[in-house]
C-alpha positions, 0 to 999 in steps of 0.5 A: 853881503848884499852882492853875494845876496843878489849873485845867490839870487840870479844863480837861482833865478836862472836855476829856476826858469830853466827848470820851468822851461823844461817843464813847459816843453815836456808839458806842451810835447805831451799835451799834443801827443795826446791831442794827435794821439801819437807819442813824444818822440826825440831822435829816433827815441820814444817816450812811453808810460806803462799802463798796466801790470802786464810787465811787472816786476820788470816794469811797473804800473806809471813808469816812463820809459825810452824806447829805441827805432828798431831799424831791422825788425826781423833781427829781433831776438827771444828776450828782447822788451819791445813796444807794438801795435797789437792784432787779435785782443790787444788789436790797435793797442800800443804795447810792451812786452818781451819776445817769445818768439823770433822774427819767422815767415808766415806766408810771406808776411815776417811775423813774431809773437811776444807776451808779458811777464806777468801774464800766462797767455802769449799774445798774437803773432804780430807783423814785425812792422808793427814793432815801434821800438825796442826798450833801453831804459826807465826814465826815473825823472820823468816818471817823477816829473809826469806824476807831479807836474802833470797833476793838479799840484804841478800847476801850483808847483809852477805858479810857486816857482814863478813867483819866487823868481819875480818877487824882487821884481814885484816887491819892487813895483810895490815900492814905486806905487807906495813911494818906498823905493826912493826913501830906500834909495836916499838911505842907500846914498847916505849910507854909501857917503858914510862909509866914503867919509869913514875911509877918507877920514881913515886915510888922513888919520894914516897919512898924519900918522906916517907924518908924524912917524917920519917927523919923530925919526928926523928928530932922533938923527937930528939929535 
């Protein structure tokens, strides 16, 4: 019982600092996207956090969502959900929206215009250069992981978690200091030389049993 105790224990425990390594990465990935001012990004994909209702219902106000490199700007096409560094009103703002208007020469300068769902006024034409990626998907997990872990409550969250994986470890520092664990331990060791005294006893009960058997059994042909 006490194997399976500590086997549930250790599936636990590795359960737990791996999810806390997770954690402490996208933290720390975070922490300086924001100091930098940039964005996480993995691989040619992009993490971003919805700001503003402008895509509702489509995208809501916190959610996460990953973003593709678009390697050919100028093939973008009406529909398609892009992220942008805006011109005009939104100049230098880092936005969401879908294309309303295809790629087309300005001059000589590739331009496209886009606008959000939810607003009535498109937004300016924009350099396709601009253009930082294009929308594949919500990240529902992170969504939830940014909304708790980023929060005051992520921090006790995390000290919690700690704490359940390096409890045994304490509870066992605990022992040596009050002098505990050396009267478990001889308790153990008594405990271990019963249980060898039981079998050893149940053997010879057996072992006279079989004698006996064998002894009865000669009689009879004896007989």
């Amino acid at each position: 019982m006490k194997k399976t105790f500590r086997v549930i224990k250790k599936i636990l425990n590795v359960i737990c600092i791996l999810f806390i390594a997770v954690m402490v990465v996208i933290i720390a990935v975070s922490a300086v996207s924001r100091i930098s001012g940039s964005t996480p990004s993995f691989f040619g994909y992009t993490i971003y956090r919805v700001s503003s209702g402008s895509m509702e219902p489509e995208l809501m106000v916190g959610d996460v969502i990953l973003d593709k490199d678009v390697d050919d700007p100028d093939s973008l096409q009406v529909g398609d959900t892009i992220t942008f560094i805006g011109t005009g009103a939104l100049d230098g703002m880092t936005v969401t929206h879908k294309v309303i208007k295809p790629p087309y020469d300005d001059n000589g300068v590739m331009k496209l215009q886009t606008c959000g769902i939810a607003n009535e006024i498109p937004d300016d034409p924009i350099p396709t250069e601009n253009v930082r990626g294009i929308y594949v998907c919500k990240l529902a997990v992170l969504d939830v992981i940014y909304s708790v872990f980023l929060s005051p409550w992520g921090l006790l969250i995390i000290i919690g978690l700690l704490i359940f994986i390096f409890f045994g470890e304490l509870l066992n520092i605990v022992k040596v200091i009050t002098g505990n664990e050396k009267s478990e331990k001889d308790a153990d060791d008594i405990n271990e030389i019963i249980e060898r005294m039981q079998r050893e006893n149940n053997q010879e009960t057996d072992d006279f049993s079989k004698k006996s058997h064998n002894n009865a059994n000669k009689n009879k042909k004896s007989d």
